[in-house]
Steps between C-alpha positions, in 0.01 A plus 500: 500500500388552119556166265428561154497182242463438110249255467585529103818413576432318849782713714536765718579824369636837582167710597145540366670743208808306446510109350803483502584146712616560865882337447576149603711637794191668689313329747242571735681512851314352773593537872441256763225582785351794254118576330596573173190643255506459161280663227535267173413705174473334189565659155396395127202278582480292228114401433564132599594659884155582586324205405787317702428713797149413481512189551731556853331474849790459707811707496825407724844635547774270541912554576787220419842481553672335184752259665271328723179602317382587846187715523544757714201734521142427360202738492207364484207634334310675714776764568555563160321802345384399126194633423715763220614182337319563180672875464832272593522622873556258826648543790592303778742501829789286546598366878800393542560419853462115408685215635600437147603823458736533780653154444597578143644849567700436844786391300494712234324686197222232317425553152145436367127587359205673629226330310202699430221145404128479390273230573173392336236377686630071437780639693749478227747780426431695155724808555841558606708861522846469651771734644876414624532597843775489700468415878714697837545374850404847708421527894164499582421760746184349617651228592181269398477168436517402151180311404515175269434501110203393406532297171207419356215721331246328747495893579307654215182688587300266261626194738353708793148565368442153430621338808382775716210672342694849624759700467747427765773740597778166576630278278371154435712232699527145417329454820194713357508322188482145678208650746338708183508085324420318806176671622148510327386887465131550699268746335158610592283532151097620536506402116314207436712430164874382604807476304709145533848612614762226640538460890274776559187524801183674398228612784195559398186537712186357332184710460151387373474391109815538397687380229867332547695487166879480453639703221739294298609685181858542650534100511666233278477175456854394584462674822346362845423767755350434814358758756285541847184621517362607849139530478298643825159417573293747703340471781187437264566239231462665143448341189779466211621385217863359403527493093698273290720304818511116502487374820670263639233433774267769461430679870146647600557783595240477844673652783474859651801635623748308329815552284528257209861447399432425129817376285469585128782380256466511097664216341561659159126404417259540756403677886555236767331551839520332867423622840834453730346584801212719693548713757291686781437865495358788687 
């Protein structure tokens, strides 16, 4: 279904040709246990829009009943197709076979809003285009389970990247999240220069003359980061060097075939090192 909306005079309107205001009285009908597709086109871009738009990383979709306020479907971001937005063209898909959905129609016709919203990257909502909607009990000839609502916008594809490093086809739980927060990330790194990232675990397996620097520009001083570093000996001990770390006890470094667990933190002023622990390998 074509949606076409003013965003000079921030409603939807007749049809790309026509702004004349869609009347009051006409809603969007949604249908319980239906895929509904939507093609959002927006008309008189003011020059304001685009810089707007710019700033937006996250799109969602989001439907409420008026009485209870209920949300009843959400769309999450990475099912929603914006990469028009700048010629003022999104489109997204609308589930409704929710467990909201079917609680708030059952007795009746629900009044509401499908919420079209915009996120920058702080998370914070900088756009807003609504419709009235108006939602119907209908039989479901699947006969599927409706699936819960998922409420927050722990969804958006730029929450993915940085907890997963990916793209991932599922959307993030609060289970992911608290696993994602929970575990320190391991990551192999032949470069001898490492960046300080919180609750991380850098590998690195030394080689003859190197040079061991930690790159700090992205720092500040009211932050404390601390971090892993996994150094492997060879089988042959090599000779190194470790710039700019104060140690707490400084180790020597002696033994072939050994894994130094080295913990770094920055304190807001300076590189603090200590050995946790050695290990054996092969």
């Amino acid at each position: 279904m074509n949606i076409y909306y003013s965003l000079k005079s921030l409603e939807r309107i007749v049809s790309a040709e026509d702004s004349t205001p869609v009347s009051t009285t006409e809603k969007l009908v949604l249908s319980y246990g239906k895929l509904e597709h939507f093609k959002l086109e927006m008309k008189d871009r003011p020059e304001e829009f685009l810089q707007t738009v710019s700033g937006i990383v996250c799109w969602d979709v989001i439907v409420y009943g008026l009485e209870e306020k209920s949300l009843l479907c959400h769309t999450i971001d990475s099912d929603i197709d914006s990469s028009g937005i700048k010629e003022g063209r999104i489109s997204f898909p609308v589930v409704t076979r929710t467990t909201n959905f079917l609680a708030s129609v059952e007795n009746g016709d629900t009044h509401g809003w499908l919420e079209v919203r915009g996120f920058n990257s702080d998370g914070s909502l900088v756009y807003s285009m609504k419709f009235r909607v108006v939602a119907r009990y209908s039989n479901d000839p699947s006969n599927n389970q409706p699936v819960e609502v998922l409420e927050d916008i722990a969804t958006m594809s730029w929450v993915k990247k940085f907890l997963a490093g990916e793209n991932i086809d599922s959307p993030v739980t609060k289970e992911m999240l608290d696993n994602a927060l929970s575990c320190m990330r391991i990551a192999e790194s032949e470069n001898p220069v490492t960046g300080l990232k919180n609750e991380t675990v850098v590998k690195h397996t030394l080689s003859n003359g190197e040079i061991i620097t930690f790159d700090k520009s992205a720092l500040k001083n009211d932050q404390c980061v601390t971090m892993e570093l996994w150094l492997t000996m060879p089988g042959e001990v090599v000779s190194f060097t470790m710039t700019d770390v104060t140690w707490i006890e400084e180790p020597a470094f002696d033994t072939a075939n050994t894994l130094y667990a080295v913990v770094i933190r920055w304190d807001g002023e300076k590189v603090i090192g200590n050995v946790a622990y050695t290990l054996e390998v092969s």
